[in-house]
Short mmCIF file of the C-alpha atoms (twelve columns), coordinates in Angstrom:
data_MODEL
# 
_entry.id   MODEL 
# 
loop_
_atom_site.group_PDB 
_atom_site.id 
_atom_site.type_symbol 
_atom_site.label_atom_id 
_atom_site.label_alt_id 
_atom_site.label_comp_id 
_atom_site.label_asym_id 
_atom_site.label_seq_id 
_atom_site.Cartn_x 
_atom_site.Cartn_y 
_atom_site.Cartn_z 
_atom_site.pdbx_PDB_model_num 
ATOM 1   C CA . UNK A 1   114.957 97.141  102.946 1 
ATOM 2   C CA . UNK A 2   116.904 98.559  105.907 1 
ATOM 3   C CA . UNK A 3   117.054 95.478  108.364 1 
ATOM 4   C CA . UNK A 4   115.465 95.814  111.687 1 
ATOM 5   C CA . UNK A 5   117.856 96.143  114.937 1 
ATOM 6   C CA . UNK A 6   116.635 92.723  116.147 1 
ATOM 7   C CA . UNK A 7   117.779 91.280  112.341 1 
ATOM 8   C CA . UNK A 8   121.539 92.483  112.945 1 
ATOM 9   C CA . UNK A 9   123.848 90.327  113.343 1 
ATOM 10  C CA . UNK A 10  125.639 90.053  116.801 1 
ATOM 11  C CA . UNK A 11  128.224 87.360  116.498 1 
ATOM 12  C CA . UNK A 12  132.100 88.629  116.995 1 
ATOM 13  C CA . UNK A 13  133.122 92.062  119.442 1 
ATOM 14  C CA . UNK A 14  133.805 95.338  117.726 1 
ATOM 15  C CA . UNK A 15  137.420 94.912  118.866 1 
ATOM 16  C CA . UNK A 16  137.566 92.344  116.524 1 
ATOM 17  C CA . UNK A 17  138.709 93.736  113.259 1 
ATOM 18  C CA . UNK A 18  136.281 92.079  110.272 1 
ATOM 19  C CA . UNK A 19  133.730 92.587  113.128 1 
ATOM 20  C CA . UNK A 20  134.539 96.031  113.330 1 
ATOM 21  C CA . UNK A 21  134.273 97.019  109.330 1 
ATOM 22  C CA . UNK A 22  130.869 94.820  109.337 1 
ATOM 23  C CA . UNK A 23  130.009 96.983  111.902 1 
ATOM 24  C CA . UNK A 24  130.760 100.297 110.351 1 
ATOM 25  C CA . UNK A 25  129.500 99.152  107.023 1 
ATOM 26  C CA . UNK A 26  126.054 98.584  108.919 1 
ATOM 27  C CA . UNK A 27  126.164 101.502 110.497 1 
ATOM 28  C CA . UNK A 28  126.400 103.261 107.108 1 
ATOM 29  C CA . UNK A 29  123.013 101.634 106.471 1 
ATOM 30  C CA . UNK A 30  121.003 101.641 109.851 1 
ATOM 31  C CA . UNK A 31  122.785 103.773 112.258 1 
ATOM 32  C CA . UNK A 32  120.900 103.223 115.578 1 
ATOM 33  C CA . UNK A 33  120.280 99.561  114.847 1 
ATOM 34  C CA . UNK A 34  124.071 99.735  114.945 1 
ATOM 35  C CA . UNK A 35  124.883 101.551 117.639 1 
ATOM 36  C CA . UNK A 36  122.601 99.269  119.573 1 
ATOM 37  C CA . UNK A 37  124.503 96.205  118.558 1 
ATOM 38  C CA . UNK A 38  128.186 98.034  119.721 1 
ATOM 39  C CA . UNK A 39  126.160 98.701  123.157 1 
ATOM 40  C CA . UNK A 40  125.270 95.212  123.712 1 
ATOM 41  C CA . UNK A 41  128.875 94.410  122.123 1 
ATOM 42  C CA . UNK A 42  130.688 96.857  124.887 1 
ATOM 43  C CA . UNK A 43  127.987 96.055  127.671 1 
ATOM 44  C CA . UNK A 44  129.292 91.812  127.378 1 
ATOM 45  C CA . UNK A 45  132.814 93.380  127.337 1 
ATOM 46  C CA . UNK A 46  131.897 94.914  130.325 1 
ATOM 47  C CA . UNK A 47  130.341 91.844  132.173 1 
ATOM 48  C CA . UNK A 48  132.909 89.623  131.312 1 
ATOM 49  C CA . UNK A 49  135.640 91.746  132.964 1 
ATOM 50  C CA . UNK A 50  133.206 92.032  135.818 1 
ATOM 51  C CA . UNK A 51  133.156 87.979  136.079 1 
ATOM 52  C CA . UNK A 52  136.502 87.917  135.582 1 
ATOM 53  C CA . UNK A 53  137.223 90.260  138.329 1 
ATOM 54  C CA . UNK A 54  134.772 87.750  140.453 1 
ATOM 55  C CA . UNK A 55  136.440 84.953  139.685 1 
ATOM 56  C CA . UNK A 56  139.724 86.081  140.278 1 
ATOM 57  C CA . UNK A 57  138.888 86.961  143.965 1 
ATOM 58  C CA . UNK A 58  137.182 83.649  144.761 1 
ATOM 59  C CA . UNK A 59  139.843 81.346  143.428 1 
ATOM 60  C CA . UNK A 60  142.168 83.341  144.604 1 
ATOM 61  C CA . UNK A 61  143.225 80.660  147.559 1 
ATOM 62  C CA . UNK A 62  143.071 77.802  145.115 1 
ATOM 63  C CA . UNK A 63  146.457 76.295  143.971 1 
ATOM 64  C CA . UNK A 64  145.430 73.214  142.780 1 
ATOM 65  C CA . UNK A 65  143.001 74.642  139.010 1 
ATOM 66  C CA . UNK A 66  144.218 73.030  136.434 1 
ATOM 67  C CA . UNK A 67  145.139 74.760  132.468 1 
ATOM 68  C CA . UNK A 68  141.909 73.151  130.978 1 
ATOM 69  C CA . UNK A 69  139.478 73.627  134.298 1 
ATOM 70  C CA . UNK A 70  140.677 76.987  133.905 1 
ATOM 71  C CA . UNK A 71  139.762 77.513  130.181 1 
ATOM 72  C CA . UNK A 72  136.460 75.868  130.475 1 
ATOM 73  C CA . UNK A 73  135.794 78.615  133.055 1 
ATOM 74  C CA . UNK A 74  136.515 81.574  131.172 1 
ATOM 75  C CA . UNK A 75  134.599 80.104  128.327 1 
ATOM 76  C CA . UNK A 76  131.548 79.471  130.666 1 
ATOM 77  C CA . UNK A 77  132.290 83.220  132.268 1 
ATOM 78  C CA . UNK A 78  131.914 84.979  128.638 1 
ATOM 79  C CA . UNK A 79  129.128 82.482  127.765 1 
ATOM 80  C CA . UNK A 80  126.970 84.335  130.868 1 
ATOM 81  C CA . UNK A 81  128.260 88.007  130.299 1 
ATOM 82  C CA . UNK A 82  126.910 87.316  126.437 1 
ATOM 83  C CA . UNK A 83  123.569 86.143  127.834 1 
ATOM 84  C CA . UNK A 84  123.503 88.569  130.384 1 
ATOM 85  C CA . UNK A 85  124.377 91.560  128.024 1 
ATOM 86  C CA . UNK A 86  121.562 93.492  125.788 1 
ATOM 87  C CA . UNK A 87  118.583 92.651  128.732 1 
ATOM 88  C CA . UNK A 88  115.668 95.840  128.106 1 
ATOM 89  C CA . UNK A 89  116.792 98.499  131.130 1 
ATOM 90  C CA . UNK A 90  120.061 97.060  131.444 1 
ATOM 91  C CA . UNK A 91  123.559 98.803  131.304 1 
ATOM 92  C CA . UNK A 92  123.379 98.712  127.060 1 
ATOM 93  C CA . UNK A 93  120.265 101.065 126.826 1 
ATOM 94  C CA . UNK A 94  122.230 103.275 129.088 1 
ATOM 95  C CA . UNK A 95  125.315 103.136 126.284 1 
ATOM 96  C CA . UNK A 96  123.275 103.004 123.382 1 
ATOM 97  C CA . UNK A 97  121.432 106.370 124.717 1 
ATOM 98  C CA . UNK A 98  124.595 108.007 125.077 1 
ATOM 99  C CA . UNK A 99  125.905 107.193 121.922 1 
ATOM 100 C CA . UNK A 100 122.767 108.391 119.988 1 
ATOM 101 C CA . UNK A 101 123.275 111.546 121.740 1 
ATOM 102 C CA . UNK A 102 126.940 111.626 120.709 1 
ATOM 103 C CA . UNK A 103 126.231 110.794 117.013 1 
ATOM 104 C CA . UNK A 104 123.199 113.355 117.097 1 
ATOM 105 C CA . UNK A 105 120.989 110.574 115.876 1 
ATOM 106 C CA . UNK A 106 118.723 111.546 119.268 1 
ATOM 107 C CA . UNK A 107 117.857 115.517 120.409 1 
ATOM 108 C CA . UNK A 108 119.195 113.585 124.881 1 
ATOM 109 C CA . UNK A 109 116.772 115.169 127.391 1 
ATOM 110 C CA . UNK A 110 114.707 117.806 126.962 1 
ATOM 111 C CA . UNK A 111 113.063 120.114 129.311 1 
ATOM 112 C CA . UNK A 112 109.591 120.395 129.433 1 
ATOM 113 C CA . UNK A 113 108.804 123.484 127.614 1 
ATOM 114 C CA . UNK A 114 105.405 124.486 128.331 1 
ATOM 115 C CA . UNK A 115 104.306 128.243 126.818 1 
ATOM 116 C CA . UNK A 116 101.942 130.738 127.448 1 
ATOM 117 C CA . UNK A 117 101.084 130.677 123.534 1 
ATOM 118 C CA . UNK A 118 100.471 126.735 123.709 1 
ATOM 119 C CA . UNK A 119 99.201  126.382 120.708 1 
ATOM 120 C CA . UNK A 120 97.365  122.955 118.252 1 
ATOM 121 C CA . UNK A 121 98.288  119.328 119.079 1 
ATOM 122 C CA . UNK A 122 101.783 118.133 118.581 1 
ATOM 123 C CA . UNK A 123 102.599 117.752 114.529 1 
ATOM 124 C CA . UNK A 124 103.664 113.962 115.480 1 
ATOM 125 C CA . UNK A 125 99.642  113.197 116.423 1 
ATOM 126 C CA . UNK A 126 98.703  114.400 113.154 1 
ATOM 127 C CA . UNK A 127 98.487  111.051 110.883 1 
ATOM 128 C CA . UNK A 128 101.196 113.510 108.025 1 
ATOM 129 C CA . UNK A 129 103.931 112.619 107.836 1 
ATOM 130 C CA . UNK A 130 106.783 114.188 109.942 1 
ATOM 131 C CA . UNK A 131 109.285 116.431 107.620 1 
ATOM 132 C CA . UNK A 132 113.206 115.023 108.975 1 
ATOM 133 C CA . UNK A 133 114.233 118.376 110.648 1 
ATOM 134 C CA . UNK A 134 111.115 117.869 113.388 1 
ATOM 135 C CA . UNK A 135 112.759 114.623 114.204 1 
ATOM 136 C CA . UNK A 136 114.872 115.601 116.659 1 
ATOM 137 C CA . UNK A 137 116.488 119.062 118.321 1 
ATOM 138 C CA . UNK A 138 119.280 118.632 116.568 1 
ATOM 139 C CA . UNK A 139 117.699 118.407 113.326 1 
ATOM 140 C CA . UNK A 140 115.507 121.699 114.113 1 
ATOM 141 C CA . UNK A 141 118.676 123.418 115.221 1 
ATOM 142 C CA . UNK A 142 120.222 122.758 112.034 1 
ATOM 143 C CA . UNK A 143 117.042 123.624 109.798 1 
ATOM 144 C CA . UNK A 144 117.134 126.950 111.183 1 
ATOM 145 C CA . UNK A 145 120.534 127.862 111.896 1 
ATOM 146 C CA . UNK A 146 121.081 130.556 108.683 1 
ATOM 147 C CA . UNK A 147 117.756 132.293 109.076 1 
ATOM 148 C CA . UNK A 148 119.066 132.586 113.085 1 
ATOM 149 C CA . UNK A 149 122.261 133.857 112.017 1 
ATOM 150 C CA . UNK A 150 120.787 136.464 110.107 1 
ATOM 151 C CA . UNK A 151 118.416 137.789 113.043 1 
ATOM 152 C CA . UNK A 152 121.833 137.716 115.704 1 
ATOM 153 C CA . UNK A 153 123.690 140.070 113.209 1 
ATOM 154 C CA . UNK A 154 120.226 142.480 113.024 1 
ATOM 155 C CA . UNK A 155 119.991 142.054 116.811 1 
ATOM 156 C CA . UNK A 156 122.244 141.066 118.446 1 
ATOM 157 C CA . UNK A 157 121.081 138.279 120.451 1 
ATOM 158 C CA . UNK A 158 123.038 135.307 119.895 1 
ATOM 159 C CA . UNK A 159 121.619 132.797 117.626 1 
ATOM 160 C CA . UNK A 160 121.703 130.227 119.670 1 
ATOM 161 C CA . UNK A 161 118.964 132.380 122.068 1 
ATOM 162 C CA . UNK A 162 116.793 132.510 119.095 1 
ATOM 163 C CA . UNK A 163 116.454 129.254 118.604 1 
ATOM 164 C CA . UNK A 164 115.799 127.725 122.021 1 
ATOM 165 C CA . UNK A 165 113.163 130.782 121.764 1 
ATOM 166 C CA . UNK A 166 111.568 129.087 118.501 1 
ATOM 167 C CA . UNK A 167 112.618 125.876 119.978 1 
ATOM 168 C CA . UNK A 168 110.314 126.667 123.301 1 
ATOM 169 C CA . UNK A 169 107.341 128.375 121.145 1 
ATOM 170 C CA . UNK A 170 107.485 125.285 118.951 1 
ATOM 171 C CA . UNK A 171 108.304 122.095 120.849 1 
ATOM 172 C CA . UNK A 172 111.169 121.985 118.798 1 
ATOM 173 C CA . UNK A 173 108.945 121.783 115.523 1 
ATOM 174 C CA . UNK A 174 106.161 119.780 116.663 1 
ATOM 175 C CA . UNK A 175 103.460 122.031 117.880 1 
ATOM 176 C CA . UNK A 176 103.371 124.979 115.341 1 
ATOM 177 C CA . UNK A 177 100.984 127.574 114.902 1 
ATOM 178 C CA . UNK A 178 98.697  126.709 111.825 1 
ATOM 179 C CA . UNK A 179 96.654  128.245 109.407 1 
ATOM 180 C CA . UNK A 180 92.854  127.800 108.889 1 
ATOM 181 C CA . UNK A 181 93.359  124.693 105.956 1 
ATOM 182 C CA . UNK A 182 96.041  123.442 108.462 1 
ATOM 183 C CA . UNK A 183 99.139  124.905 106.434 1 
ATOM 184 C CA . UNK A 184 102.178 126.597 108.766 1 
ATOM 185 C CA . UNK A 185 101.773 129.742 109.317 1 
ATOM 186 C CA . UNK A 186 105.756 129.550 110.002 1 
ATOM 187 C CA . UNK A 187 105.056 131.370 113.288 1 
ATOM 188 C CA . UNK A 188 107.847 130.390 115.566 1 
ATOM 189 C CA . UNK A 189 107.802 132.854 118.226 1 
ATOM 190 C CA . UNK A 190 104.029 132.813 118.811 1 
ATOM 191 C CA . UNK A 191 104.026 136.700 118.242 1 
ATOM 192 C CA . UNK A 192 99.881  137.812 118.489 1 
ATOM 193 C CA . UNK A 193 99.030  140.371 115.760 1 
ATOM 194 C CA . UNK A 194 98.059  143.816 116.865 1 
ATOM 195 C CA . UNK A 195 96.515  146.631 115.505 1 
ATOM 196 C CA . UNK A 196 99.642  147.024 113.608 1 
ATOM 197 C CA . UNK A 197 100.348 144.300 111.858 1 
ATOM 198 C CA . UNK A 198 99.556  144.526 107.928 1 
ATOM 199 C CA . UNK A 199 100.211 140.640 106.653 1 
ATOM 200 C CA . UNK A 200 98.190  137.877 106.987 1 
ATOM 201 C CA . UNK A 201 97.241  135.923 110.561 1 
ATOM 202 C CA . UNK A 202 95.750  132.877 111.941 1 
ATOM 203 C CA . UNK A 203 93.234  132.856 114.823 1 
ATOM 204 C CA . UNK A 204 93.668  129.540 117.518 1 
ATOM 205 C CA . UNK A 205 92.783  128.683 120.651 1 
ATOM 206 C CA . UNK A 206 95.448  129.788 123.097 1 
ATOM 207 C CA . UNK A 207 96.871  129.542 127.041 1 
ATOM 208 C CA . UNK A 208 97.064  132.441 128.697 1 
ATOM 209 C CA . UNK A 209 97.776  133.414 132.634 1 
ATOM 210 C CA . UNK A 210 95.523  135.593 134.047 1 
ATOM 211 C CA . UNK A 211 96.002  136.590 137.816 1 
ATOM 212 C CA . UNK A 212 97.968  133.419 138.201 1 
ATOM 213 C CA . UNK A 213 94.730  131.533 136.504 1 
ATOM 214 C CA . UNK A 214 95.327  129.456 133.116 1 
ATOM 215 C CA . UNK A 215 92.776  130.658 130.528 1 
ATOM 216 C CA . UNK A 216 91.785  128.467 127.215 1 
ATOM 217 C CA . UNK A 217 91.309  131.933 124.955 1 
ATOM 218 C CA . UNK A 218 91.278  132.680 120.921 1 
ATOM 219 C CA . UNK A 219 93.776  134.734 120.092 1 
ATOM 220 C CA . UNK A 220 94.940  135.983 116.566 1 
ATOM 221 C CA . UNK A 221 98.723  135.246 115.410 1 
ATOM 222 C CA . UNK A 222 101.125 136.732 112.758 1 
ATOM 223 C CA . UNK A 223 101.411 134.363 109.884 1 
ATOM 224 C CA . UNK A 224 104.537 133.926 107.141 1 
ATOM 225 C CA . UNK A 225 105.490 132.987 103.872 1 
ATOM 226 C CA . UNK A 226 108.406 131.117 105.516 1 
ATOM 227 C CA . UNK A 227 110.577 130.426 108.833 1 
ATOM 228 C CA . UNK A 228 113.003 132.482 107.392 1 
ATOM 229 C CA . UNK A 229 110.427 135.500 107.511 1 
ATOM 230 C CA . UNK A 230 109.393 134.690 110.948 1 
ATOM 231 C CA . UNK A 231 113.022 135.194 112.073 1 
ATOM 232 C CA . UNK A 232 113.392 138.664 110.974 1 
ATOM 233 C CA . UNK A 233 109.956 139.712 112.244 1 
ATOM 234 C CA . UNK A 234 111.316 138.336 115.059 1 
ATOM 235 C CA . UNK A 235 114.508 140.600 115.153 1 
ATOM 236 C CA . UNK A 236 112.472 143.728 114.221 1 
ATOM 237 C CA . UNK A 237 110.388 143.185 117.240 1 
ATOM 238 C CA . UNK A 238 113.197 142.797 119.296 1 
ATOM 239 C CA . UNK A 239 115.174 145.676 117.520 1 
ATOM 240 C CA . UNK A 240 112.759 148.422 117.193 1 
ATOM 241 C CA . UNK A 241 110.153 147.783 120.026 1 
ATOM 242 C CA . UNK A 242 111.225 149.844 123.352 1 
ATOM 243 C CA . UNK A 243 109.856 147.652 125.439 1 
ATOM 244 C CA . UNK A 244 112.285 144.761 124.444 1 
ATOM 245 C CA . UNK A 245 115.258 146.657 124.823 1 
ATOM 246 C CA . UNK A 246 116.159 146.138 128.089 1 
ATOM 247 C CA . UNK A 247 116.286 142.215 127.311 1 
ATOM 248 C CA . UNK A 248 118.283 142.976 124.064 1 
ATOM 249 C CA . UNK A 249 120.889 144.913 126.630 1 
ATOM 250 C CA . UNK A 250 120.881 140.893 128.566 1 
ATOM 251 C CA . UNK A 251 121.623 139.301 125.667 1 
ATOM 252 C CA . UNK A 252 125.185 140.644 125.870 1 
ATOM 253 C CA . UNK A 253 125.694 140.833 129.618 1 
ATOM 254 C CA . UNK A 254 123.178 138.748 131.476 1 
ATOM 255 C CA . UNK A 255 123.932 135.840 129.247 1 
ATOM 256 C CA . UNK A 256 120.793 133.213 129.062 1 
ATOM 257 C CA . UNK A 257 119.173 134.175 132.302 1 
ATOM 258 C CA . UNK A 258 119.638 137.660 131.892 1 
ATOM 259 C CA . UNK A 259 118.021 137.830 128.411 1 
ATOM 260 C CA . UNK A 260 115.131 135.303 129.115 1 
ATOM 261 C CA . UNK A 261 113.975 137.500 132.727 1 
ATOM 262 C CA . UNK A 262 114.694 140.348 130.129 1 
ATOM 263 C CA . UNK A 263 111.769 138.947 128.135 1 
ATOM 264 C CA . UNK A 264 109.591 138.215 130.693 1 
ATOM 265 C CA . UNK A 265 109.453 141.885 132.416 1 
ATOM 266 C CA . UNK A 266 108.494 143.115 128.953 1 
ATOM 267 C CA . UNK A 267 105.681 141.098 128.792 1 
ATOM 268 C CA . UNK A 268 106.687 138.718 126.086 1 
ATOM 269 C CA . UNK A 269 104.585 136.019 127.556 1 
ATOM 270 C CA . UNK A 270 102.238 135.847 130.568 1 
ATOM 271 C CA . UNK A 271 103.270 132.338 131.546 1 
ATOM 272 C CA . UNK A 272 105.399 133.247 135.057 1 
ATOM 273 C CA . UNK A 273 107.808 130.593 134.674 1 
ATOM 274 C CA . UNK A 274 108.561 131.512 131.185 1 
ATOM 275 C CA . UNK A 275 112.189 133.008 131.927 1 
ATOM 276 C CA . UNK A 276 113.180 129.987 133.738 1 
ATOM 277 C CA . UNK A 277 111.646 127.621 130.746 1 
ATOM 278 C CA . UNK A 278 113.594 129.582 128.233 1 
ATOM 279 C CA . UNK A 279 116.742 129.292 130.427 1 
ATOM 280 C CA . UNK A 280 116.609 125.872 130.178 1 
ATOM 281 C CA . UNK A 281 116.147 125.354 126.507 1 
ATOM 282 C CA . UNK A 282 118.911 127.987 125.836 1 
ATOM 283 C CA . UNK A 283 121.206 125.415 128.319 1 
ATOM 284 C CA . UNK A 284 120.084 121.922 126.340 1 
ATOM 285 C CA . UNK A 285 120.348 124.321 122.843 1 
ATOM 286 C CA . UNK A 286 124.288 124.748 123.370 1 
ATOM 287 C CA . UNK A 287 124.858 121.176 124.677 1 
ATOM 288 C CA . UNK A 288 122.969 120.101 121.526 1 
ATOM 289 C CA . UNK A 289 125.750 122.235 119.420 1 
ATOM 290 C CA . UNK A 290 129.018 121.385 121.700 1 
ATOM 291 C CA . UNK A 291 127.894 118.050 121.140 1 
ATOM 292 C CA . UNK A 292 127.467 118.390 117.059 1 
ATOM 293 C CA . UNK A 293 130.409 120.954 116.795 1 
# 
């Protein structure tokens, strides 16, 4: 069993050497429980330079310290920055949040991404369990990154458009469209079935804006064998539909903004601040893979 953070030992500094391979070998085991023990570790290193700093200024004028008064201070000094290091809301959780970002072991902030097709609860308040790719952005990124690459070389559109798009529609994984015995129906873009539309669908209740008014509505959806299938729907939408061609023109040239208002003044959604959502995902979506890369 995988010991708990709280479990870890947190004797010795990571610039210690045998404290540094315990570390890593821990890390192997229980990654965040480890990075939170090199926060507190760096946080103390932190403090105790702070004290030190402190120290130095107020004994500055006094001559007359002695080797061993001395010693006993800077043992007493790095006695407080250890107690004073890993407090809840302190300067670790700060560094332990940054490195979980860094190590892609947590998706870092991410916009509130509200659609016009809201669709059931959140996958996480289901009592299933939760598949490892819906874990975090990163993970949902990665999950989908081939069947994206296929739709940017039928479209176009950069991949990395795509899925901020299935990202947004989604909640990065945790709010998909389902099926009537509450099976995906692997619809990531929320695309509604019209009159067109041969395969098989899903009916759910729905958000849509109406003359600037919110309205709870049941609306019918496209449903797939698989994400990957969703993906090129997706890019034949986008590809052979005239209405979507003008955004597939701001993929290239308008860059994120361009291509998300592109959407919107085809009618892709009837939320009004969907350009600006989508924007914003696109923007965390390539920090996510600078930051994996």
């Amino acid at each position: 069993m995988v010991p708990a953070a709280s479990a870890l030992p947190t004797q010795g500094l990571a610039t210690d050497t045998r404290s540094l391979d315990a570390l890593k070998a821990r890390a192997a085991a229980n990654p965040k429980a480890a990075v939170r023990e090199a926060a507190k570790q760096l946080e103390s290193l932190f403090m105790a330079q702070l004290m030190k700093s402190m120290r130095a200024s107020t004994l500055a004028s006094d001559e007359s310290g002695e080797a061993g008064s001395t010693m006993g201070t800077e043992m007493l000094d790095a006695q407080f920055a250890t107690q004073m290091s890993g407090l809840p809301g302190g300067l670790g959780d700060a560094i332990a949040k940054q490195l979980e970002r860094q190590m892609g072991l947590s998706p870092g902030p991410i916009p509130a991404t509200g659609s016009a097709n809201n669709t059931p609860a959140p996958l996480a308040a289901r009592p299933v369990p939760t598949a490892i790719p819906q874990v975090g952005a990163a993970g949902f990124l990665q999950q989908h990154a081939a069947a994206a690459a296929s739709a940017e070389a039928a479209t176009g559109v950069p991949a990395s458009f795509m899925l901020s798009q299935a990202a947004l529609e989604t909640g990065w994984g945790r709010k998909e469209i389902l099926n009537a015995d509450g099976s995906s129906s692997h619809n990531l873009f929320g695309i509604k079935a019209d009159a067109g539309w041969k395969g098989p669908t899903t009916d759910i209740v729905t958000t849509e804006v109406t003359a600037g008014q919110a309205q709870k509505v049941v609306a019918r959806f496209r449903a797939y064998g698989s994400d990957a299938e969703s993906f090129a729907d997706y890019a034949r939408l986008l590809s052979q539909s005239p209405r979507y061609q003008g955004a597939l023109a701001q993929a290239g040239s308008g860059g994120a903004a361009g291509f998300a208002q592109g959407l919107q003044k085809a009618g892709y959604a009837t939320d009004p601040a969907y350009a600006d959502k989508l924007t914003r995902v696109i923007n965390t979506t390539l920090r996510l893979q600078r930051s994996v890369g």
